[in-house]
N, C-alpha and C positions, 0 to 999 in steps of 0.2 A: 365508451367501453368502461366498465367496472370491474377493480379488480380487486379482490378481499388484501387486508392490509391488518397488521398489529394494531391494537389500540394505542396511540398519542404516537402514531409514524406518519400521519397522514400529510404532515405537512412536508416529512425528508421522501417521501414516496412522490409527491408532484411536483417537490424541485428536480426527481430523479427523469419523471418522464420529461420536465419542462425541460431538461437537461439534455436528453434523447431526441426532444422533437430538436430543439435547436442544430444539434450535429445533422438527423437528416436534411435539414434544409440546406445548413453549408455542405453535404456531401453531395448531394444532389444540382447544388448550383455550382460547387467547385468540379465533379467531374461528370455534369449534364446526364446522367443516369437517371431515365424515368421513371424506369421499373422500379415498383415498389417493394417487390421478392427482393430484388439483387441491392437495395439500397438497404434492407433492414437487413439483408445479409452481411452487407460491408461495415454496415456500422454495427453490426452485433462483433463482427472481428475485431474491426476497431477496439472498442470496448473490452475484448478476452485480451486483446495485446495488450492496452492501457495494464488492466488488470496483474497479469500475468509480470509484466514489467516493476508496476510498486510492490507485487509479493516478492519478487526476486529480491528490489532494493530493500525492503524488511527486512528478510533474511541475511544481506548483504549486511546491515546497518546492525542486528543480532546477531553477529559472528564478529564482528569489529567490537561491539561491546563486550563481548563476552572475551574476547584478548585480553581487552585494557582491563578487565576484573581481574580475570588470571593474575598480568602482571602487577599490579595494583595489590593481589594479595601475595605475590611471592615478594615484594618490595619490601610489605608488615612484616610478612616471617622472617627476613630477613633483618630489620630493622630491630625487633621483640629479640632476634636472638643475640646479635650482636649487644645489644642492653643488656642482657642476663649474662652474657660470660662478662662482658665490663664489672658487673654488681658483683660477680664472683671473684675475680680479679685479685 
């Protein structure tokens, strides 16, 4: 099968299928499904879940960063300010 691709992906595109075939072969021999429909079914879910799961921890891991920045600059302001009333003092 051929499938049109970016120019210089060619190689992250057939570690991707090499990647895909791999799973259906352990899905297929982990839960004996021969059907080819319902095996590229399952592993297409697979994959939306995988997926769906490192976007959530993204977001999980950019809202934690985005805290520690918050606090991190109310720390400065707070630090900047206690220096200027000292200077004024």
């Amino acid at each position: 099968m051929r499938v049109n691709c970016p120019a210089g992906q060619e190689l992250s595109l057939q570690e991707a299928a090499d990647d895909f075939d791999k799973r259906l072969h352990e899905l297929s021999a982990r839960t004996k499904v021969t059907n080819t429909e319902q095996l590229l079914t399952i592993a297409a879910l697979n994959v939306c879940y995988e997926l769906q799961t490192e976007k959530q921890k993204i977001a999980d891991d950019r809202n934690e960063m985005q805290q520690r920045i918050s606090l991190l600059q109310e720390s400065i302001e707070e630090a900047l300010l206690k220096h200027s009333a000292s200077k004024e003092a």
